[in-house]
C-alpha positions in Angstrom: 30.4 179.1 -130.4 27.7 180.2 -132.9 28.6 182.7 -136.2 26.5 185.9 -134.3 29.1 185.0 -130.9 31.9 184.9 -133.2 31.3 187.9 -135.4 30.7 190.2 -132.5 33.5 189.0 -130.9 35.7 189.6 -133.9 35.9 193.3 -134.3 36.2 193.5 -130.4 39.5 191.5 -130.4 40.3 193.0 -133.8 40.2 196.6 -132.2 41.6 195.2 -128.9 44.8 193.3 -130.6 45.1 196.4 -133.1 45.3 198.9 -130.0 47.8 196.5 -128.6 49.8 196.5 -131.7 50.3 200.2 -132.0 51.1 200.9 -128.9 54.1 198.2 -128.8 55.0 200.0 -132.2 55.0 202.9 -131.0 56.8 202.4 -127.8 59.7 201.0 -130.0 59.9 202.9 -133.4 62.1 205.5 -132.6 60.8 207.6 -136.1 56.8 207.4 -137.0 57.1 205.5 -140.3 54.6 202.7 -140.4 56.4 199.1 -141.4 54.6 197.8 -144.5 54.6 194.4 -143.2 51.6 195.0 -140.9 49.8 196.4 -143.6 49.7 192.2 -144.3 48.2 191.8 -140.6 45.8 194.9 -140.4 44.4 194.8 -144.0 42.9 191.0 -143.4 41.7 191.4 -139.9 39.9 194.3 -140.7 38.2 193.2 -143.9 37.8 190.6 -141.7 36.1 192.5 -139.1 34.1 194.4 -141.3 32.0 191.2 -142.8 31.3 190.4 -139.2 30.1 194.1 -138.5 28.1 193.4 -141.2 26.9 189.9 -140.4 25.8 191.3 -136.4 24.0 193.9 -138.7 22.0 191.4 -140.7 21.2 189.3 -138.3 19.6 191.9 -135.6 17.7 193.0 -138.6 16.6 190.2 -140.3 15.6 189.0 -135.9 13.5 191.9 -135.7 11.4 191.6 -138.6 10.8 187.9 -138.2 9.6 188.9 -134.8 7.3 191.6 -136.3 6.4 189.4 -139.5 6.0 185.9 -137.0 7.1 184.4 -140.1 10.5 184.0 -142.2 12.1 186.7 -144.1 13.5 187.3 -147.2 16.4 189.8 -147.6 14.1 192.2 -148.9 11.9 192.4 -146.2 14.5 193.5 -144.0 17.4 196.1 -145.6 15.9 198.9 -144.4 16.0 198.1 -141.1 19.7 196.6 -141.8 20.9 200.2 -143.2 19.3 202.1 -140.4 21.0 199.7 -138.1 24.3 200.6 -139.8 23.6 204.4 -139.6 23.4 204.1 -136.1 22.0 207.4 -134.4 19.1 207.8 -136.8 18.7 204.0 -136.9 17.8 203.8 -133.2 15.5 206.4 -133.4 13.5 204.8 -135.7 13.8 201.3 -134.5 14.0 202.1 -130.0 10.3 202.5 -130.1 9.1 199.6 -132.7 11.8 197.5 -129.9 9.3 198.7 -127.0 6.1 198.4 -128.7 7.4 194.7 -129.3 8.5 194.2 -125.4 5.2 196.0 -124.7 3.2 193.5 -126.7 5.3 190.1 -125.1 4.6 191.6 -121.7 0.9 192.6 -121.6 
């Protein structure tokens, strides 16, 4: 499995197995205090989960300009895209049509 298969499936099973875990917890803690000991579970898997966010995040954008560019790209070429990316709703709006100019351009 390649590292953009792996790091979007991370946060998936991350959120999945987290979901999972509180809801066993909750089923059997009679009073609502949180055990400190899963603090040593959670905190890892979702730093973890965040650096793979992040890789999905850089690779989609770094894609995208190398597509538009037709040549490699340095990092500065594509953090913008990367931070609209990660502010997601005005992100799209900005990148959805450059997306279907691109598709238009493969397909004429």
């Amino acid at each position: 499995m390649g590292w953009f298969k792996a790091a979007l499936l991370l946060p998936v099973t991350y959120i999945a197995g987290l979901l999972v875990l509180l809801a066993l917890l909750f089923r059997t803690q009679s009073s609502t205090a949180f055990p400190p000991t899963a603090l040593l579970f959670i905190v890892p898997l979702h730093l973890l989960s965040m650096a793979g966010i992040f890789y999905v995040l850089r690779f989609v954008a770094k894609a995208l300009k190398a597509v538009e560019y037709q040549r490699p790209v340095e990092v500065g070429d594509y953090l913008g895209e990367f931070f609209l990316l990660w502010f997601f709703p005005a992100g799209i709006w900005v990148i959805q049509p450059r997306i279907n100019r691109l598709l238009a351009d493969t397909r004429a």
